[in-house]
Every structure is written in structure tokens, then in C-alpha cells.
C-alpha positions in Angstrom: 10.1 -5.5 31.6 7.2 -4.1 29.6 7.0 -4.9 26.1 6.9 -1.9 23.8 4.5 -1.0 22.0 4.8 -0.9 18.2 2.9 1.9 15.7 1.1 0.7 12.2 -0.5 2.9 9.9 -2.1 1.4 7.6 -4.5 2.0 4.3 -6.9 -0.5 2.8 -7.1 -2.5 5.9 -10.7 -2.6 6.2 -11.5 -5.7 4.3 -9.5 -8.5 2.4 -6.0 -8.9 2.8 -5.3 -6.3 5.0 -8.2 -6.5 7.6 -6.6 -10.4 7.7 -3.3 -9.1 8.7 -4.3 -6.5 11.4 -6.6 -9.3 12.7 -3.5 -11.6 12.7 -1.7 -9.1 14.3 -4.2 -8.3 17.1 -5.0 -12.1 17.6 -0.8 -12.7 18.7 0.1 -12.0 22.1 4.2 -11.2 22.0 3.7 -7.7 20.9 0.7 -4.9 22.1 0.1 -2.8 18.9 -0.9 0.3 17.9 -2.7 0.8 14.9 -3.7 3.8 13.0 -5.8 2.9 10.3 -7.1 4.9 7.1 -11.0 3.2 5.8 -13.7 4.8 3.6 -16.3 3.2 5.7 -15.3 4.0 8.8 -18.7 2.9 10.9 -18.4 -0.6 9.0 -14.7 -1.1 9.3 -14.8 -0.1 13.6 -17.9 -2.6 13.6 -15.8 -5.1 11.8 -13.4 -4.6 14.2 -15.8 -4.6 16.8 -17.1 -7.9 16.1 -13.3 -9.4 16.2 -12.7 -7.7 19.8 -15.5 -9.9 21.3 -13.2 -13.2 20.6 -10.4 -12.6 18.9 -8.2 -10.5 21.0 -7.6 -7.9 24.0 -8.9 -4.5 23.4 -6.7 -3.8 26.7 -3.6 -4.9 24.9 -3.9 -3.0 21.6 -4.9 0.4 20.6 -6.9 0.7 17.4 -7.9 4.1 15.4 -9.9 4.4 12.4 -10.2 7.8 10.6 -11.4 8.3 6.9 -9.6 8.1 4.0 -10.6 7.9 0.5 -7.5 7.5 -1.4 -9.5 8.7 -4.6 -9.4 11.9 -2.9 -5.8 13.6 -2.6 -7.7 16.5 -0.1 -8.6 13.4 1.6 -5.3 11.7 2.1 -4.1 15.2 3.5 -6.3 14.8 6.0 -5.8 11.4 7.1 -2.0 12.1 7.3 -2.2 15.3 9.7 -5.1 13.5 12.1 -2.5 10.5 12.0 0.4 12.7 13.0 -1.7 14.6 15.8 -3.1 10.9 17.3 0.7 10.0 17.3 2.3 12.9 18.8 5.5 12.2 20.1 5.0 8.2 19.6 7.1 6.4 17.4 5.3 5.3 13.5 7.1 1.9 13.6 5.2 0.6 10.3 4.1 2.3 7.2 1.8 -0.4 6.0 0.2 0.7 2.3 -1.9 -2.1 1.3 -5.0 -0.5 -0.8 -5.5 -1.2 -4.4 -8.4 -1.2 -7.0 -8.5 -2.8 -10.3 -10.7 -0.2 -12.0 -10.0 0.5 -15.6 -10.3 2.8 -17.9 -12.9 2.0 -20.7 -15.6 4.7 -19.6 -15.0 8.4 -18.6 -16.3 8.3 -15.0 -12.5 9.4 -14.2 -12.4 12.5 -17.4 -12.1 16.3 -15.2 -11.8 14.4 -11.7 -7.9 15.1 -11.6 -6.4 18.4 -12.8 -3.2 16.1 -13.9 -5.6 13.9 -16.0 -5.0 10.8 -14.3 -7.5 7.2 -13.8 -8.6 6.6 -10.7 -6.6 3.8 -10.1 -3.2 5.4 -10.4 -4.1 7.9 -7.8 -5.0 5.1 -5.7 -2.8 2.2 -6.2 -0.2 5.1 -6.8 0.0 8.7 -6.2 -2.0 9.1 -3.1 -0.3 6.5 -1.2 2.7 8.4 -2.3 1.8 11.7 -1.3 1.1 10.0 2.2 4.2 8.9 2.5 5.8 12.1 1.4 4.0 13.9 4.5 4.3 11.4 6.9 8.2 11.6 6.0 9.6 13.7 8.8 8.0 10.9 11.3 9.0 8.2 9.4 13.0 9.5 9.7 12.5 10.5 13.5 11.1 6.9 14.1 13.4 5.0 11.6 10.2 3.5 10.2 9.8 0.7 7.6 7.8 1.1 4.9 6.0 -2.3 3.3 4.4 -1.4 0.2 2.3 -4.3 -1.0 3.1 -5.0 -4.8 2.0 -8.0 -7.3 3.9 -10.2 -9.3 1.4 -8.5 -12.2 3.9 -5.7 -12.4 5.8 -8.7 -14.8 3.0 -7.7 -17.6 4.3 -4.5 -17.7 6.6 -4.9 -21.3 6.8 -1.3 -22.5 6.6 1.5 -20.2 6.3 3.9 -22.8 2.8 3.9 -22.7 2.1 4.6 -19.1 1.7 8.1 -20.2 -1.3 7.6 -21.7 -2.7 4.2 -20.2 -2.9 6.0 -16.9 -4.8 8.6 -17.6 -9.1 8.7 -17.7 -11.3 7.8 -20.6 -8.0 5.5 -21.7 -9.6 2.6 -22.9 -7.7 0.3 -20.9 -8.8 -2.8 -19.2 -8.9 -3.2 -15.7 -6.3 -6.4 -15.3 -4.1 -3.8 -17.7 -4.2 -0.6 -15.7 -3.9 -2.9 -12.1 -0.5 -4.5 -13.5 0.6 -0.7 -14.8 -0.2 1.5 -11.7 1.0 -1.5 -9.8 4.1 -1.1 -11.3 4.5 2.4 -11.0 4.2 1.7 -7.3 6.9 -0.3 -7.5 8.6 2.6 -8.9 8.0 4.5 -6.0 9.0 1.8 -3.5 12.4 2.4 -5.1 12.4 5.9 -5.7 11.4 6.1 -1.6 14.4 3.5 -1.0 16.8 5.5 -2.6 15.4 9.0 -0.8 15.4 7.5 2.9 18.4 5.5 2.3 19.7 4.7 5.5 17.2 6.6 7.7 13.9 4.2 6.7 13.8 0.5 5.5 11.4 -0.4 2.5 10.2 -3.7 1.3 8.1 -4.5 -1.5 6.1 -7.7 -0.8 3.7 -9.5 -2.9 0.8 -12.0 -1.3 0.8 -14.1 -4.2 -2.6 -15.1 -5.7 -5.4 -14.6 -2.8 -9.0 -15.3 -4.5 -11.9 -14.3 -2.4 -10.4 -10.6 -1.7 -12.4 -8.1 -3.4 -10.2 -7.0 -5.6 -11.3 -7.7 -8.7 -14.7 -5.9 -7.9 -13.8 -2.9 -10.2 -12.3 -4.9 -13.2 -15.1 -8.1 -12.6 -11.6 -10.1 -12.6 -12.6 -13.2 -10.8 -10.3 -15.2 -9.2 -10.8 -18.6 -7.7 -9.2 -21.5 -5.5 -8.5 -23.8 -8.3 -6.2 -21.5 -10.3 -2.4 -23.0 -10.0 -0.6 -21.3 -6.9 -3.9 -19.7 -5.4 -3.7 -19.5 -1.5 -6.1 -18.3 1.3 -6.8 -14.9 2.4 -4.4 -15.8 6.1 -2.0 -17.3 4.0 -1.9 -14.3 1.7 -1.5 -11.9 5.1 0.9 -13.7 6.6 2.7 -13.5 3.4 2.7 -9.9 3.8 3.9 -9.9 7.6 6.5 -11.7 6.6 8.0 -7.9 5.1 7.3 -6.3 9.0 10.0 -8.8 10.3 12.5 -10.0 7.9 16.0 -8.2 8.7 18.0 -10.3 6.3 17.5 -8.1 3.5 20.3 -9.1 0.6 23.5 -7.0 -0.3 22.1 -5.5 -3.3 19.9 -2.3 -1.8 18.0 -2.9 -5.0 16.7 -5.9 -4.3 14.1 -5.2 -2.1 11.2 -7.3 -3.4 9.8 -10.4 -1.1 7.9 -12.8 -3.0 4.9 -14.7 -1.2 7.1 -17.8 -0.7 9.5 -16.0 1.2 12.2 -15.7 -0.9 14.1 -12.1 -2.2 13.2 -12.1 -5.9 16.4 -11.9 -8.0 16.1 -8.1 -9.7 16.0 -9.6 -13.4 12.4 -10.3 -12.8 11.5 -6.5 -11.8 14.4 -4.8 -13.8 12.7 -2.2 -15.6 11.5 -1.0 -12.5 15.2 -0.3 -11.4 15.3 2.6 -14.0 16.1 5.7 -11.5 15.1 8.2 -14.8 11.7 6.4 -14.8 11.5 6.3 -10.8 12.2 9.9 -10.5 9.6 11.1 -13.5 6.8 8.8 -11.7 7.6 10.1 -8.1 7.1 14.0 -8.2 7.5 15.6 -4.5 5.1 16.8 -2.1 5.0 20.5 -3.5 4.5 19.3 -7.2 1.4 17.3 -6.5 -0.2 19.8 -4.4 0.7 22.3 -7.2 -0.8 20.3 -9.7 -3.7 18.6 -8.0 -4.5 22.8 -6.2 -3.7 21.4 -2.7 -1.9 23.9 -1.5 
């Protein structure tokens, strides 16, 4: 019997932690894959790719497609979502993998007049564009009972007083790049919720944290620098296979609110992300398809 074939999408899968986990996934031989994935570069990300074919694994086996997308750009994202949707026709979208980030802050005002909402940089990409993806790749995401692993950081625990989001987030704040990273991460988290509650019962959706990966790129925007010595670091494969852990698990706990996997494995207990678990909040961070492209003059 033929194995099936399973569908990724993906974003920021072109370097760090998430060209690891497609090259981990490509590299196993249980499952052929599809993958869809979403790069700003996309001749250097299909030569990276490329290069990994010639030893790594079976181009015969899995199917890889690499169209642009520069989450900074909401037009963009559109984009991206209806080439996905026409590449998968009538296939199943098995996994929703949204793994960019930035660490960009706010202290200059490269970001002032870029978005008619006011907003930094990083929000729209740690945030809102990966949002409005999901929100038009939702009708394929129901039809293929899809899950949906949004990759999260245990820095959304700085986040003390969510009163000033409103202002943190938007350009020319002021705001350090550590600072905005741990706030838009947390309004991700926000929307992993807000998405749980929506597609209750027709999508699964797992927030899942690598745990401290030096050696990423992430800090590039912030200069955050983070090394192997630092208590708890771990490699770049360990970090990825951290986050595969969130495409498998099925023993998701009782609570529907506790949908957070920590990079040891475990289900964190919802006292550590509780102020995330305010549906007011959730709801005022996660406007629907219609108000962003209202707002943002996408329609």
C-alpha cells in the first residue's frame, strides 16, 4: 500500500530553524512530503535546497515549491496564499507550519507611514501577516482538517502589562528589539488561541517553542547575540526537532487551553501563559480577513 503523501506550508523556512526542520523532514524516509514553502529569497532558498538534494534526500520521493513571500508586505502574503491554494488544488494542506520571526525594534522610524494601521515591522511579521494567511488559507485548512503549529518563545513570559502593546507595537516606538520580539511574540500567541477557539473541532493548533537555539539568525535585527554557553542553549537540529515534535503529538491534554509544547516535550501548565488566555484581548488582537484588508487597502 502506498504511503500517502502529506502537505506543509510553511513560512520562514529558508534558513535557521526552519530550513533544519524541512531538511529533517526530507532526510526521513517513512513519509514522502509535500512542501509549499513561502521565502524572500527565493533563488537562494531553491539553491539551498538544491545543494541538500545532492545527499540528503530523494527529490523522487518529495515534492518541494518555493514561491515569494515577504511577510513585511501584507499584498505580498496575499499572493503567496492564492499561488499556494492553486499549486494545491484539490490536495489536502495537512500542515500549516508558521515559523518566521524578526527581532527588529522600534528605536528608529524606518517603519513610520509603511502601514496605514501604524504598526512596526515586526508585528506584521511575527504577527498579523502570518495571521491574515491563515485567515485565507482557512477554507482549505477546514476541508483538510489541518493542524496548525505556530512557533512561539518562552519570551512571551516578559510580557507583564499588556496595556502597552498599543503603543509598543507601533513604528518610531522607541522600543528595543528583545522588547518588541517578546510583545509581538506574544500577541501571536494570542492568535494561536483566538484560531483554536474559531476552528474548534475542525483544525488542531499547537503552539511550540524551540527553546534557546544560538546560531539562528534571529537576533540579526535586534544585534541580540546568543551563544552555546548560555544555561539551556541547544543546537539548531535539536531546536527543529523540538518543533516537529508539535506535527505529531496527539496526546494533547483535556484543557483545550492548554495548547502550548515546551522544547522539552512537555504541555506547559497554563499559569505560565495565562494572560494570553484572555479571549477580550485575543479577539481585539485578531481582527478578520475583511478588517485587515480594510485597513491595510487590500481589498
Amino acid at each position: 500500500m502506498a504511503t500517502i503523501t502529506k502537505t506543509v506550508v510553511a513560512t520562514g523556512a529558508s534558513s535557521g530553524l526552519g530550513f533544519e526542520a524541512i531538511k529533517q523532514l526530507l532526510s526521513q524516509q517513512a513519509t514522502p512530503y509535500r512542501f509549499i514553502l513561502g521565502a524572500r529569497d527565493v533563488t537562494r532558498t531553491r539553491a539551498a535546497f538544491d545543494k541538500l538534494a545532492e545527499s540528503e534526500y530523494d527529490r523522487s520521493k518529495h515534492d518541494l515549491t518555493i514561491f515569494p513571500l515577504e511577510l513585511s508586505d501584507l499584498k505580498g502574503t496575499k499572493s503567496f496564499a492564492q499561488k499556494t491554494l492553486e499549486k494545491l488544488a484539490d490536495n489536502k494542506l495537512d500542515y500549516l507550519f508558521l515559523n518566521a520571526g524578526i527581532t527588529d525594534g522600534t528605536e528608529s522610524d524606518k517603519d513610520k507611514g509603511k502601514y496605514k494601521g501604524g504598526w512596526c515591522e515586526a508585528y506584521v511579521v511575527n504577527h498579523l501577516s502570518q495571521h491574515y494567511l491563515t485567515h485565507l488559507l482557512r477554507e482549505k485548512l477546514v476541508a483538510s482538517k489541518a493542524r496548525i503549529v505556530v512557533v512561539s518563545s518562552g519570551a512571551i513570559r516578559r510580557v507583564d502589562d499588556t496595556s502597552v502593546l498599543d503603543t509598543h507595537l507601533k513604528a518610531g516606538s522607541g522600543i528595543s528589539g528583545f522588547d518588541i520580539y517578546s510583545e509581538s511574540k506574544f500577541v501571536q500567541l494570542l492568535g494561536a488561541h483566538w484560531w483554536r477557539r474559531q476552528l474548534a473541532g475542525q483544525c488542531q493548533v499547537v503552539a511550540v517553542s524551540p527553546g534557546l537555539i544560538p546560531n539562528t539568525g534571529i537576533g540579526r535585527g535586534s544585534g541580540m547575540k546568543l551563544t552555546m554557553d548560555m544555561p539551556d542553549a541547544k543546537t539548531v537540529p535539536e531546536g527543529a526537532a523540538s518543533l516537529l515534535r508539535a506535527f505529531t503529538r496527539d496526546d494533547f491534554p483535556e484543557d483545550p487551553e492548554q495548547i502550548f509544547l515546551t522544547s522539552w516535550g512537555e504541555w506547559w501548565s497554563k499559569d505560565v501563559y495565562g494572560k494570553s488566555l484572555d479571549k477580550a484581548l485575543q479577539d481585539k488582537w485578531c481582527p478578520s480577513k475583511e478588517k485587515i484588508e480594510q485597513e491595510e487597502g487590500l481589498e
